[in-house]
N, C-alpha and C positions, 0 to 999 in steps of 0.2 A: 682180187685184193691180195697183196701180197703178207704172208704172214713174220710175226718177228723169228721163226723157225728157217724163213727161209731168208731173211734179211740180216742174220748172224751165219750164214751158212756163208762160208768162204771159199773162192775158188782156189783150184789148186793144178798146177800144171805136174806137179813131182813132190813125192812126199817120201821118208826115210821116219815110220813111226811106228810104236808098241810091234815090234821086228817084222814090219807088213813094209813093201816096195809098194810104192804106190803111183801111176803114170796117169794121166792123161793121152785118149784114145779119141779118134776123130775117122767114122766113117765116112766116108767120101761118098758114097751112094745116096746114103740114110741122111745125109749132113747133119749128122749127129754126134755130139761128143760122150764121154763115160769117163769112167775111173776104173782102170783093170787094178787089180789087188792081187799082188803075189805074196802067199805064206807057206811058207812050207814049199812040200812040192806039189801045189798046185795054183793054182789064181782064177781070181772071177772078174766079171766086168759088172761095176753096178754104177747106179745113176747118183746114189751118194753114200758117207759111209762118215759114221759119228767115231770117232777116236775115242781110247779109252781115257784121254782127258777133259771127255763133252766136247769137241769141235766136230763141228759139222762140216766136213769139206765136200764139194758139189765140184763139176768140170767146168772152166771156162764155156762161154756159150757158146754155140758151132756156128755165132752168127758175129763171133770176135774178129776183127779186121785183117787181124797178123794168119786167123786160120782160112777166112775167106778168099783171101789174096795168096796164098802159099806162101808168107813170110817164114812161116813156122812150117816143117812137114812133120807130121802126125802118125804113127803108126796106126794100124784100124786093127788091131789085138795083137796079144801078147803071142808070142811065136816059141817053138822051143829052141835053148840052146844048142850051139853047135859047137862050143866049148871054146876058151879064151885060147886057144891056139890057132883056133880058125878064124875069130872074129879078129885077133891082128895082125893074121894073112890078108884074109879081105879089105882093113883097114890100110896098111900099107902098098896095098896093086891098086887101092881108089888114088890114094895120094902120088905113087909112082906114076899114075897117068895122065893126072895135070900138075905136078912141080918137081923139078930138076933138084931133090934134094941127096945130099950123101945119105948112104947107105945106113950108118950111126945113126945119122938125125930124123931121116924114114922112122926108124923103129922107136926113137924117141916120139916124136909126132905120134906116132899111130897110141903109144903109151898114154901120152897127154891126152888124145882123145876120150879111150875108154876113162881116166882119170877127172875126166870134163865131165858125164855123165853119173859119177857116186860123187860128187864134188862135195854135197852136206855130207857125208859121214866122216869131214875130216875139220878141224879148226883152222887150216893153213894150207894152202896148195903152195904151190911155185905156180912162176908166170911163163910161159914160153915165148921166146922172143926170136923173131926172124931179123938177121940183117944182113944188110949186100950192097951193094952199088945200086945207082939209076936205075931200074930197067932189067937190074936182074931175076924179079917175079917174085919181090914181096910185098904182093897185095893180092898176084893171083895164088900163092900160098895162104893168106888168109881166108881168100873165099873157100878152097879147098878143105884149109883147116875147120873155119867157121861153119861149113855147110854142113857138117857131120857131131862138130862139137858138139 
């Protein structure tokens, strides 16, 4: 029987609260989802975790369509950094390998991306917009962009 504790408990794929980072984690082995919690310097993975405003946020279930199907890829824990000069090196050699962008617009992209992932910590982003001819590979720039955003 399901309780009203857990029927007010809300899933949460990404959360920016009381200065806690809060992801959504998906073992692929376990098929099992969590909540890793980064404060400070260090983070945990738990199964749920009440806010200092009373919410109760709980992980999508690992039996959701988008995780079943690999719509969504999931990280299976938090990893440590390896500092933002290397995460948009590695951003911009993923993008240089499937789209023919300038060298500018590379380093913008790879920008947007990390910019895609803290998105709630800001009230307004910009929109990035790809344009070209027929056929010049903006769609396969979206999947590239998309697959990572």
């Amino acid at each position: 029987m399901e309780t009203s504790h857990t029927r007010d408990a809300l899933p949460t794929v990404s959360r920016l609260c009381d200065g806690e980072i809060i992801e959504l984690v998906y073992d692929r082995s376990n098929r099992t989802t969590a909540l890793a919690i980064a404060a400070g310097d260090g983070w945990k993975v738990v199964e749920r975790h009440v806010t200092a405003a009373g919410e109760t946020l709980i992980p999508y279930a690992p039996t959701n369509n988008l995780i079943t199907h690999s719509c969504v890829l999931l990280p299976s824990k938090p990893a440590p950094s390896r500092g933002k000069v290397r995460l948009l090196a590695d951003i911009e050699a993923y993008l240089h390998r499937y789209v023919d962008f300038s060298p500018l617009f590379e380093k913008i992209a790879a920008h947007y991306v990390l910019l895609s992932w803290v998105h709630d910590a800001f009230q307004e982003i910009p929109m990035l917009r790809v344009r070209g001819a027929f056929g010049a590979g903006k769609t396969r720039a979206l999947i590239a962009l998309g697959s990572i955003a």
